[in-house]
C-alpha positions as CSV (number, residue, x, y, z in Angstrom):
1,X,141.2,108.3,96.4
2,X,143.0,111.4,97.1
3,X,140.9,113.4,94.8
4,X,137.2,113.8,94.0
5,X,135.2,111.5,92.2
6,X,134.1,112.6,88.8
7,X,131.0,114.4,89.0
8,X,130.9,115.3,92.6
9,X,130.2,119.0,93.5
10,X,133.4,120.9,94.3
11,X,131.6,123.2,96.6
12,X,132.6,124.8,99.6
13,X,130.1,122.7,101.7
14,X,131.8,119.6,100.1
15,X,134.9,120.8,100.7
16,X,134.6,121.9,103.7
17,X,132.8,118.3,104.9
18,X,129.8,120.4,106.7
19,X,126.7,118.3,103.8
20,X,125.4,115.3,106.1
21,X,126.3,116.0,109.2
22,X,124.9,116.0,112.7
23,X,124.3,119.0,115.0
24,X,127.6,118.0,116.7
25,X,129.4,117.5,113.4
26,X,128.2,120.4,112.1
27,X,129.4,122.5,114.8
28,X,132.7,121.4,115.3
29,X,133.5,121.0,111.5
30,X,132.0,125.5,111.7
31,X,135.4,125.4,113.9
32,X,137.0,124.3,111.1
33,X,135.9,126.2,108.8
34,X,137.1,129.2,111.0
35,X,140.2,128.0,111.0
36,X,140.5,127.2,107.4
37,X,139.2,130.9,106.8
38,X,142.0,132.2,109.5
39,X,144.7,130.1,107.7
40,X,143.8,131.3,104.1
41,X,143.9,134.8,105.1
42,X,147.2,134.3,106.2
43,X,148.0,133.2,102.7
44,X,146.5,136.2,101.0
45,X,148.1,139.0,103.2
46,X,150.8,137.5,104.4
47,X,152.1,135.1,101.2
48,X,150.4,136.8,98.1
49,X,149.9,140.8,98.6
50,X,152.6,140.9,101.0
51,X,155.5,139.9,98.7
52,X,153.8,141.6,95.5
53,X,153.7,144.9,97.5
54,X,157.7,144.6,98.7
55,X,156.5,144.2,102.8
56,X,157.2,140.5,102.9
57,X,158.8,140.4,106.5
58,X,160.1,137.0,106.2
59,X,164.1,136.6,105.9
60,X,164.8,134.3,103.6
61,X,167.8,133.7,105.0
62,X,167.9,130.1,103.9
63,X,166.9,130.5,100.4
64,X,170.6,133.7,100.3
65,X,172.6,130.2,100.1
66,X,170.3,128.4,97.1
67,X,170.3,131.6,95.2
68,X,174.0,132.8,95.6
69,X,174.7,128.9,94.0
70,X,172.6,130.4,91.6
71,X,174.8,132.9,91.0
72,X,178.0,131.5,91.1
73,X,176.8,128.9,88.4
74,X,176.1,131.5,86.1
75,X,179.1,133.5,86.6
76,X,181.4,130.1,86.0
77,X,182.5,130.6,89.7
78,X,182.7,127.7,92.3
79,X,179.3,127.6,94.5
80,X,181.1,124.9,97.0
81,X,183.8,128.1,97.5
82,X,182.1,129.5,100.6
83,X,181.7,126.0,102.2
84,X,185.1,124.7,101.4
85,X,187.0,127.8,102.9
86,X,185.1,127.8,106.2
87,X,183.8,123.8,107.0
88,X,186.9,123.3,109.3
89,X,186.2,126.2,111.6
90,X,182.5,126.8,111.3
91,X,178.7,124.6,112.3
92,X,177.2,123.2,109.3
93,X,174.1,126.2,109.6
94,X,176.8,128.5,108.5
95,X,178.3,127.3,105.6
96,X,176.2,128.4,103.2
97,X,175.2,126.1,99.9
98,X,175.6,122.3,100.5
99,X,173.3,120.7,98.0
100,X,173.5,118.9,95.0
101,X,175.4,120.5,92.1
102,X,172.3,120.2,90.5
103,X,170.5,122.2,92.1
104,X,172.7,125.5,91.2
105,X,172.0,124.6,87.9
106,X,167.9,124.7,88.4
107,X,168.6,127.6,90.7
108,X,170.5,129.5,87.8
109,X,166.8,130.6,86.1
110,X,165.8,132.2,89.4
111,X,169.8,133.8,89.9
112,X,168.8,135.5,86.8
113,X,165.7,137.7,88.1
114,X,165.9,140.7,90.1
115,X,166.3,139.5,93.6
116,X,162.6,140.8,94.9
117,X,161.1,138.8,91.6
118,X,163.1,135.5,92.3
119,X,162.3,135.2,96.3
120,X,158.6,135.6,95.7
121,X,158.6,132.9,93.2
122,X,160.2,130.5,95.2
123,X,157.9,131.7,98.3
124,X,154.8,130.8,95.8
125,X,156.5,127.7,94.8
126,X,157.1,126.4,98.4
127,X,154.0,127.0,99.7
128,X,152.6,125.8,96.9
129,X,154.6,122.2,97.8
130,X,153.2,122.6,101.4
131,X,149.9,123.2,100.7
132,X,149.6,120.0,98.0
133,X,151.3,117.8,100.8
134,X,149.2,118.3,103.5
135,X,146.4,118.2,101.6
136,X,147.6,115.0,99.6
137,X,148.4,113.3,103.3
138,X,145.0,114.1,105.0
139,X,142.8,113.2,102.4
140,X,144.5,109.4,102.0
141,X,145.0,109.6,106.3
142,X,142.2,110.9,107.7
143,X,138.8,109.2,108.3
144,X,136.7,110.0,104.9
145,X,133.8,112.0,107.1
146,X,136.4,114.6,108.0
147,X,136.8,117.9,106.2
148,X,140.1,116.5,105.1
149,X,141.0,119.3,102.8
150,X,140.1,122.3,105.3
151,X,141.9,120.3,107.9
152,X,145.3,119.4,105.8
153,X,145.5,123.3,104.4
154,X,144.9,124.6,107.8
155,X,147.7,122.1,109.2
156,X,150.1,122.8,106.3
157,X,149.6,126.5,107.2
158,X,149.6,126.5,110.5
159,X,151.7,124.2,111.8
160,X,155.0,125.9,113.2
161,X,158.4,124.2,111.5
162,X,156.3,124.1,108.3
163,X,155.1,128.1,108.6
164,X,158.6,128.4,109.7
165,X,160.2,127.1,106.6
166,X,157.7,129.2,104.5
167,X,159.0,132.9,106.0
168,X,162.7,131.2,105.7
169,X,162.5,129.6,102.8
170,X,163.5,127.0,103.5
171,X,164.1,123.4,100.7
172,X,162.3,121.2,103.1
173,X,158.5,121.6,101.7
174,X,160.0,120.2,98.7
175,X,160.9,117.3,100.5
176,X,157.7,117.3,102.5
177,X,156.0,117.3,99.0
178,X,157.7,114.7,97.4
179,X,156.9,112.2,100.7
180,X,153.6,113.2,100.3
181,X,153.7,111.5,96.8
182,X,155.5,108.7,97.9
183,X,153.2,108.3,101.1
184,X,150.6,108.1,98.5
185,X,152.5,105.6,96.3
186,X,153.2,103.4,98.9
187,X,150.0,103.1,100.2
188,X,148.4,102.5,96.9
189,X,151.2,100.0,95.9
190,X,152.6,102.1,92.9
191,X,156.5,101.2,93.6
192,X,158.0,103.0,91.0
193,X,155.9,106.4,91.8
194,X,157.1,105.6,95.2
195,X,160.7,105.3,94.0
196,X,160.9,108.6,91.9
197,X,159.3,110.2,94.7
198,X,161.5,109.3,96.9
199,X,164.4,109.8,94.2
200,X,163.2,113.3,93.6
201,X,163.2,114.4,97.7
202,X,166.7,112.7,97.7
203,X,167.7,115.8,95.3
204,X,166.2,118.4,97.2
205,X,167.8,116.7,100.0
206,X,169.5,113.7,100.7
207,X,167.2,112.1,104.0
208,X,164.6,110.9,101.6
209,X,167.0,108.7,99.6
210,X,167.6,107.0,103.5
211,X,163.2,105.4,102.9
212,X,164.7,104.0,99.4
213,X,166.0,101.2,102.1
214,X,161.9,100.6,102.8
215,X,161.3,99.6,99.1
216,X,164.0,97.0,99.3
217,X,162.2,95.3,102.1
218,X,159.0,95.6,100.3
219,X,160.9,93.8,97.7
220,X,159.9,96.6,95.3
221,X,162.8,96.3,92.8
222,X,161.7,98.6,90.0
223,X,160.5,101.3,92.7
224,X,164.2,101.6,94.1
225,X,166.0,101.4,90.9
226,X,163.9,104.2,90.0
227,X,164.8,106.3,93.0
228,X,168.2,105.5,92.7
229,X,168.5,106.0,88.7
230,X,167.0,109.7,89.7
231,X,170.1,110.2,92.0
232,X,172.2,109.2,89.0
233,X,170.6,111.1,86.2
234,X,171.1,114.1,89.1
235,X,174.6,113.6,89.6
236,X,175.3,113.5,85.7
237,X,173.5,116.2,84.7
238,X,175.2,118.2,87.4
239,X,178.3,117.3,86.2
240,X,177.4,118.0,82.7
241,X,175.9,121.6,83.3
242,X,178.9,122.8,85.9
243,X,181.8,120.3,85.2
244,X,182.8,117.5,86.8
245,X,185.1,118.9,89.4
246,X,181.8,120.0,91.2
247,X,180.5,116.7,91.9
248,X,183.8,115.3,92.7
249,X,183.7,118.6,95.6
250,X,180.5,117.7,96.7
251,X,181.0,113.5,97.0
252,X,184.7,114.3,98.2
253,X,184.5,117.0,100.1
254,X,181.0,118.4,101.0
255,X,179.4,115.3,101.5
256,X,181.6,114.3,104.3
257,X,182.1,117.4,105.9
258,X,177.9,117.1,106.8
259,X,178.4,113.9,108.5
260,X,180.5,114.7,111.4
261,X,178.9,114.8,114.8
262,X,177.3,118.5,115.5
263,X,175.7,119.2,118.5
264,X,174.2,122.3,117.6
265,X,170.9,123.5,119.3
266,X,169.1,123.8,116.2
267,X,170.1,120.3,115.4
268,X,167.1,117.8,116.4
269,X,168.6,114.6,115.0
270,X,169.4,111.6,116.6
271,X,173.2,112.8,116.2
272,X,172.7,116.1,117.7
273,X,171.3,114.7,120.3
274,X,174.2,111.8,121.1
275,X,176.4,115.2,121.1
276,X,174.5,117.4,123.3
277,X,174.4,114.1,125.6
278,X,178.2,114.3,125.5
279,X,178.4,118.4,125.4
280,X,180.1,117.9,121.9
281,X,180.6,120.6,119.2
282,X,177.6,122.8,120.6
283,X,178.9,126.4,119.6
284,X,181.9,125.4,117.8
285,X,183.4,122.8,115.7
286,X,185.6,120.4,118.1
287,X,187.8,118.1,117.3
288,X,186.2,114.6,116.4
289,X,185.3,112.1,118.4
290,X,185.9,108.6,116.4
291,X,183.9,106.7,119.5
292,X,181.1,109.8,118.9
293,X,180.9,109.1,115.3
294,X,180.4,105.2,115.8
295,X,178.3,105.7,118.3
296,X,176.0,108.3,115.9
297,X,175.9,106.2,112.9
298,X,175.3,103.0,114.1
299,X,172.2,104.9,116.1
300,X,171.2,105.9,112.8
301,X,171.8,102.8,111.1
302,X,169.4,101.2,113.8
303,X,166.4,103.7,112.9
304,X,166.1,102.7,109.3
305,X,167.2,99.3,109.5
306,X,164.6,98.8,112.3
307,X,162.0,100.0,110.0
308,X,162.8,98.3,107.3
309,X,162.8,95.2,109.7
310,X,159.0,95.7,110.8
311,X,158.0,96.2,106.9
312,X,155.7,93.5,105.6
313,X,156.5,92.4,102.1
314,X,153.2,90.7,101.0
315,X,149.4,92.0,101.2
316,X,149.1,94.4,104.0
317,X,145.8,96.7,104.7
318,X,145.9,100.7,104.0
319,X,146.4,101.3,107.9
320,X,149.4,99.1,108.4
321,X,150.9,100.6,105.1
322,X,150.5,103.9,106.6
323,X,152.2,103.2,110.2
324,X,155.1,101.9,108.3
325,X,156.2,105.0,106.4
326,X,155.3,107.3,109.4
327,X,157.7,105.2,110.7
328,X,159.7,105.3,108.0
329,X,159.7,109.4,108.2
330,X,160.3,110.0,111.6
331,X,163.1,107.3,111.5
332,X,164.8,109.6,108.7
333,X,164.8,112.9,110.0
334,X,166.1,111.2,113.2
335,X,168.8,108.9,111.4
336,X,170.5,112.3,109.1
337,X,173.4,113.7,111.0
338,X,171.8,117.5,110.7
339,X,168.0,117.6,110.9
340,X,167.3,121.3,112.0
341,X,163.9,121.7,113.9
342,X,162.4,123.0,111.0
343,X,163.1,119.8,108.8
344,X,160.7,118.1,111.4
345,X,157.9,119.9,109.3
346,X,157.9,116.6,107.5
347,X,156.7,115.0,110.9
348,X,153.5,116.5,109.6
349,X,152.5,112.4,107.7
350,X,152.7,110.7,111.0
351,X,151.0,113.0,112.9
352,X,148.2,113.5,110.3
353,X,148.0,109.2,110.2
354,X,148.0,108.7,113.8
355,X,145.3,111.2,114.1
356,X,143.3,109.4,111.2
357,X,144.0,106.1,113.1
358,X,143.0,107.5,116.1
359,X,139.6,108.6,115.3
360,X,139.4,105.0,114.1
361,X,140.5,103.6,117.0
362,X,143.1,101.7,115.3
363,X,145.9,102.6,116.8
364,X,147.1,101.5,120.3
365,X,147.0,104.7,123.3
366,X,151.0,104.9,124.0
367,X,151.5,106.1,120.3
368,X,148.8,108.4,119.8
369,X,149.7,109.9,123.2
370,X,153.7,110.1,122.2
371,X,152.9,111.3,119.1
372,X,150.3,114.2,120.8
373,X,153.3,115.4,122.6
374,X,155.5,115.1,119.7
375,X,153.1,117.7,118.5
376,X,153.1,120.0,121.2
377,X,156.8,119.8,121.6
378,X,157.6,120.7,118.0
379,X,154.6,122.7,117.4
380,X,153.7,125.0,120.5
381,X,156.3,124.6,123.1
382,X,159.9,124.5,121.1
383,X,159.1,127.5,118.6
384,X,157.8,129.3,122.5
385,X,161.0,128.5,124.0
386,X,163.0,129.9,121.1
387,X,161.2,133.0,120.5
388,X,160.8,133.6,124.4
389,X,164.9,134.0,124.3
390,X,165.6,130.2,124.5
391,X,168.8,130.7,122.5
392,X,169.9,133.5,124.7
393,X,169.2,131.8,127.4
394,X,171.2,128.5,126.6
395,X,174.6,130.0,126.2
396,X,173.6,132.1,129.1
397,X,174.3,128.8,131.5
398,X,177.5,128.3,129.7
399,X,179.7,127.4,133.1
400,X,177.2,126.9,135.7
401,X,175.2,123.3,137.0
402,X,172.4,124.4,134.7
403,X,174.5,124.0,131.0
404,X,174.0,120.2,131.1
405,X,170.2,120.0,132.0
406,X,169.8,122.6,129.3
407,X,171.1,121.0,126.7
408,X,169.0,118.4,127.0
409,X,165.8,120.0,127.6
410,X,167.0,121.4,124.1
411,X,166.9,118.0,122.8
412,X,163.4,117.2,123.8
413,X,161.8,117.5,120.4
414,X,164.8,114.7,119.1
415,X,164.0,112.5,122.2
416,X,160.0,112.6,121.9
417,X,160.2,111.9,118.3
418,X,162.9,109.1,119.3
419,X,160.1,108.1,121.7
420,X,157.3,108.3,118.9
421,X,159.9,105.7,116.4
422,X,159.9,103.2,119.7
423,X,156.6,103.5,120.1
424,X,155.7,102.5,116.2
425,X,158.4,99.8,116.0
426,X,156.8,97.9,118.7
427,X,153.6,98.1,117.7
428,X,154.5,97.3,113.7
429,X,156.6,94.4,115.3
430,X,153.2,93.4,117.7
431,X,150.7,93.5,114.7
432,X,153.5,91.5,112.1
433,X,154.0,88.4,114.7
434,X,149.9,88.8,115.5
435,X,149.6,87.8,111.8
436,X,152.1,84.7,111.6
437,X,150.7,83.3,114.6
């Protein structure tokens, strides 16, 4: 159960797991508690006073495009017109809005405020979404003993691509929220909440649409027609609220545009990574490659398809369930053509199950070791590198014997969560033939 049971005290001890413990237990769970305490302060001062007082520091730079859409919508204008005048010459981070049309129509309400009211709403509203995922995916991954709640606020908080999307503002912790949901789904074996989860990231975002594929090995018809029949109804009513000429610019026009090979240093996918190999569109769009393009998609194809392959259709037990949509996550922010560093904030499921499964000791050591540098990579050491002058220092070797080697130590995050996918397939693929035999 994700929540409490009926009747159970919702105090902090509770909460906080400290009631029943041992002297060890109690001690290190104090530690968590510290860090819980830490984490919420950052919240209050940083989150809540901060933006009501007008000293927010955070940029927002990646909510401008969401709200300009906004904007456009409700002056009539064209919110593709940015991205249509400047895709040919210009990287996909600076095109400004590429999301659903329907999403300029939901962003219209906020378009509408002054600009101070409307960024702290959607600041509350994302780490709202980031604080009910991690939450959501501790208490169903981690061992029932823990202080799963302390522990999944504190890691919502405090882990860095997530607290980066947060000063940012950034879409993804709506898409980290709704495959929290669908995590919980398809563990419990609810296919259609699964499949509107699912449907509902796919709006935010179009990589969560890719785990739809996961349903259909399940064999869980209703949950993918319902993921797909929210795509639809999304589609529609974007047509119907800003005409249809929008949706024909974004399936015609925008759509494509995002799937051409960008090598990019912010761009951790499995694509980016192919086109770093290959020193490919790093600083500026190049012309494309068709052999590069084959190459990425049928890398991508591989991801998802491999996880759908190692997805067992009958009875299966909670831990097994889990392992398959890590899998299924980390194979979908690999298998998108852009996955910025910060979308690996929804890397935060796997990591939470393997630590659960872990502590269980049900889990085999090459995966929980991948999957602890997967989080030291992403977490600690790629955010150091950045803010240390890691993107100064890239372009910086632009000529020399070191341009090469540095563009793929800029991958590392893409290749140890490339690792991590391996690493799961094999053992999902291990367990599955265990069982025929």
């Amino acid at each position: 159960m994700i929540g409490l049971s009926a009747g159970r005290a919702w105090t902090p001890a509770t909460l906080l797991g400290l009631k029943g413990a041992s002297r060890r237990e109690r001690i290190t769970r104090a530690a968590v508690t510290a860090v819980t305490a830490g984490a919420a302060l950052l919240v209050l001062i940083d989150f809540i006073v901060a933006p009501i007082t007008g000293h927010f520091s955070g940029s927002f730079d990646d909510f401008g495009p969401i709200l300009a859409a906004g904007h456009a919508a409700n002056a009539g204008a064209d919110p593709y017109a940015a991205f249509l005048a400047n895709w040919r010459t210009n990287m996909a981070s600076k095109l400004g809005f590429d999301y659903l049309p329907i999403v300029a129509t939901l962003a219209r309400p906020l378009a509408s405020l002054p600009h101070q009211l409307a960024v702290t709403l959607w600041l509350w509203w994302i780490l709202g979404c980031t604080v009910a995922a991690s939450v959501i995916t501790a208490r169903i991954a981690l061992p029932a003993r823990w202080p799963r709640s302390a522990i999944g606020f504190s890691v919502g908080l405090l882990f860095a691509p997530a607290l980066y999307n947060l000063w940012h503002g950034q879409m993804n912790e709506v898409v980290l929220l709704s495959l929290a949901v669908a995590f919980w789904a398809w563990v419990r074996g609810d296919e259609v909440t699964c499949g509107l989860a699912l449907g509902v990231g796919g709006v935010a975002k179009l990589a969560p649409a890719a785990l739809l594929l996961l349903l259909l090995a399940r064999r869980w018809w209703r949950g993918a027609a319902a993921g797909a029949g929210v795509g639809l109804v999304a589609l529609v009513a974007g047509a119907l609220t800003l005409g249809v000429q929008r949706s024909v610019e974004w399936v015609t026009q925008v759509l494509p545009a995002l799937q051409r090979a960008d090598g990019w240093y912010f761009n951790q996918s499995l694509g980016g990574l192919v086109s770093r190999v290959v020193d490919h569109s790093v600083w500026q769009v190049q012309p494309s490659l068709p052999w590069l393009q084959v190459v990425v998609t049928a890398a991508s194809a591989a991801c998802l398809l491999g996880v759908a392959a190692v997805v067992r259709v009958g009875s299966a037990g909670t831990d097994r369930r889990a392992l398959e949509f890590s899998a299924g996550v980390v194979a979908m922010v690999l298998a998108g053509s852009v996955a910025w560093w910060d979308d690996y904030s929804s890397l935060l499921i796997p990591l939470l199950v393997i630590a659960g499964l872990a502590a269980r000791r049900e889990v085999a050591r090459p995966v929980v070791v991948t999957a602890s540098a997967l989080f030291v990579i992403v977490g600690v050491a790629y955010p150091a590198f950045l803010g240390l002058g890691g993107t100064a220092w890239l372009p910086s070797t632009f000529g020399t014997a070191w341009w090469w080697p540095a563009l793929q130590l800029d991958s590392l995050p893409a290749w140890t969560a490339a690792a991590l996918l391996v690493m799961l397939l094999v053992t999902l693929a291990r367990s599955r033939s265990r069982s025929s035999a």
